[in-house]
N, C-alpha and C positions, 0 to 999 in steps of 0.2 A: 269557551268555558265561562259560566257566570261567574260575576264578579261577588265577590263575598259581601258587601256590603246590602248587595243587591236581593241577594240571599237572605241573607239575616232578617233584612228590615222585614218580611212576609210576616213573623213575629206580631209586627204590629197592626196586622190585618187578620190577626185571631178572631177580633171582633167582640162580642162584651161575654166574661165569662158570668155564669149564670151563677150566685152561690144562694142555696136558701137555708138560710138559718134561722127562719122563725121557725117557732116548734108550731105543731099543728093541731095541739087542743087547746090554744091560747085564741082566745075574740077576738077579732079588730074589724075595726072598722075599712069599709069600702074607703081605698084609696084613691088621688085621683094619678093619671094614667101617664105616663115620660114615654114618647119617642124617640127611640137612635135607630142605628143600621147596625146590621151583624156583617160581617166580610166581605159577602158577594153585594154590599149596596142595598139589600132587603130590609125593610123599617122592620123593628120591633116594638114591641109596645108591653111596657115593664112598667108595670103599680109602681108608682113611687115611696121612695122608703129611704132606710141607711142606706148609703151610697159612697164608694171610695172608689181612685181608680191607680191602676198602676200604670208609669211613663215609661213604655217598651224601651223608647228612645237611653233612657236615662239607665235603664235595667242592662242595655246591653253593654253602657260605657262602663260600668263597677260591676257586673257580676261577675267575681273574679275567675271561676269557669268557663264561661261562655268567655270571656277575653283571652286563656290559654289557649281556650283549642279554635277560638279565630285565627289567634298568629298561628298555631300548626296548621289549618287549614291553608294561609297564605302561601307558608312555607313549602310545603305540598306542591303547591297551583307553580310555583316557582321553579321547584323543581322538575316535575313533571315537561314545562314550558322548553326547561332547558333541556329536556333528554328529549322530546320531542326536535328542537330546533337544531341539537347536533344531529342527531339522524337526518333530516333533510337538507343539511350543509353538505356531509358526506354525500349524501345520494346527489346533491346538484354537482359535485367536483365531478362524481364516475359519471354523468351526463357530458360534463363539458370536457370531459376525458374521452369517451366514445365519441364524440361531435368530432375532436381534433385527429382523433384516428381514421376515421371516416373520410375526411376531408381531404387527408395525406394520402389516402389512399393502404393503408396500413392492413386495412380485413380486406378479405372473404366476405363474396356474397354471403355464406354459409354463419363465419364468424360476425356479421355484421348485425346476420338475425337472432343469433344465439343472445349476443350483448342486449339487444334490443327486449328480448324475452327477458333476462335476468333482470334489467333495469327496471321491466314492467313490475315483475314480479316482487322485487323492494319496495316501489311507490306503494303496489296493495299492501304489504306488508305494515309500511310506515300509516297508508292511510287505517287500517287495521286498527294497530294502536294507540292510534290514537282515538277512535273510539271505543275502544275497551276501557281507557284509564279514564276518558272522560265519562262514560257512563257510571262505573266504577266511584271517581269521584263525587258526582252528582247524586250517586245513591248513598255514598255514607254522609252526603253531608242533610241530605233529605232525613237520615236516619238522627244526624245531631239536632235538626230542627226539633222532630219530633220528638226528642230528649229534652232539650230544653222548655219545651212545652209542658210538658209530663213533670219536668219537677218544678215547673211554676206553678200549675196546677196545683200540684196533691201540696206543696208548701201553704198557697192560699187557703185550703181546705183546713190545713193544721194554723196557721195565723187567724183565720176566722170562727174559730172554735171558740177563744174568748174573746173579740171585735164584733163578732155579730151583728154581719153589715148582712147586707140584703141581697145588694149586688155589688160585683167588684168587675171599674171597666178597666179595658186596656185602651191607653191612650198612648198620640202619636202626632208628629207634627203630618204625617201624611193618612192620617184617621178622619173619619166622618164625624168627629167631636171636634168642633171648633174652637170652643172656649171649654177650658175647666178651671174651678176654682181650686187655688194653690192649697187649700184647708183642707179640703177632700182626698190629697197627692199622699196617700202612705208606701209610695216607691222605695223611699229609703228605709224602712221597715221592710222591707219585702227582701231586699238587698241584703241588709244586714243579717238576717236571719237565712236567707240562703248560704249567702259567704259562710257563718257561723257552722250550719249545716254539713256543707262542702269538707270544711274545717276538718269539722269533728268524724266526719266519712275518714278520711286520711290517713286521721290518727289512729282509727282502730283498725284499718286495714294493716298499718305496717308491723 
């Protein structure tokens, strides 16, 4: 089972999200030309303009959402670990329980195959299960990804309404941006106003 960490950070292999907020019967002049990579390592090549980026890194350690349902996701993987590993504690006891009865002399040809069958029959059982809950898991947490995504997105969308940056990247210490300048970083505005968000979601639900 992937480790959550390991998960999350894919976040920061979004790659640069595109926002255009110039209006388009406004003149300007021919810009000149900025290269990065978009996710899969592909250059891009984006006119130079306003420019800010958000630090995934930093976004995943305060957005107060995304850190609740990281720990329910752990908690989960935890759980799950442990109903998995009882179940094949039990099943190795009635192994080394069949083994000693065998050995004694205890079955039947007949009863030795019968044990044999049912024992098999657990392991698929148990191997089963465990990829139902692992598949299971991996798809709702594919589905949190994609959640999280979605409300960074359409956030930046409503933050850039009056910012009116050009582009907004997403930066990471495991990103194709090696250096960014700290002036450009409005992460904590990004944060702030999602937590706020979040917030206010809450309170009119209850």
């Amino acid at each position: 089972m992937k480790n959550i960490s390991t998960i999350f950070s894919s976040l920061a292999l979004l790659g640069v999200i595109v926002l255009f907020a110039m209006k388009m019967n406004e003149k300007k002049a021919v810009k000149p030309k900025v290269i990065t990579k978009d996710a899969a390592g592909k250059e891009v090549v984006l006119a130079a303009g306003k420019i800010a980026y958000v630090d995934i890194d930093t976004l995943e350690a305060h957005y107060d959402y995304f850190k609740k349902k990281k720990v329910e996701f752990e908690v989960r993987q935890k759980n799950i670990d442990a109903d998995l590993e009882k179940m094949a504690n039990s099943l190795r006891n009635e192994v080394v329980a069949f083994q000693k009865k065998a050995q004694n002399g205890e079955l039947t040809e007949a009863q030795g195959q019968a044990a044999q069958q049912e024992l098999l029959k657990k392991e698929q059982e148990l191997e089963l299960k465990r990829q139902n809950l692992g598949a299971k898991y991996m798809k709702d947490q594919d589905a949190f990804n994609k959640e999280i995504h979605d409300n960074l997105h359409d956030y930046i969308e409503i933050f850039n309404e009056e910012k009116g940056y050009d582009y907004i990247l997403s930066y990471s210490k495991e990103s194709s941006i090696l250096f960014a300048n700290k002036e450009l970083d409005v992460t904590q505005e990004i944060i702030d106003g999602m937590n706020n968000a979040s917030s206010k979601s809450k309170k009119a639900s209850k």
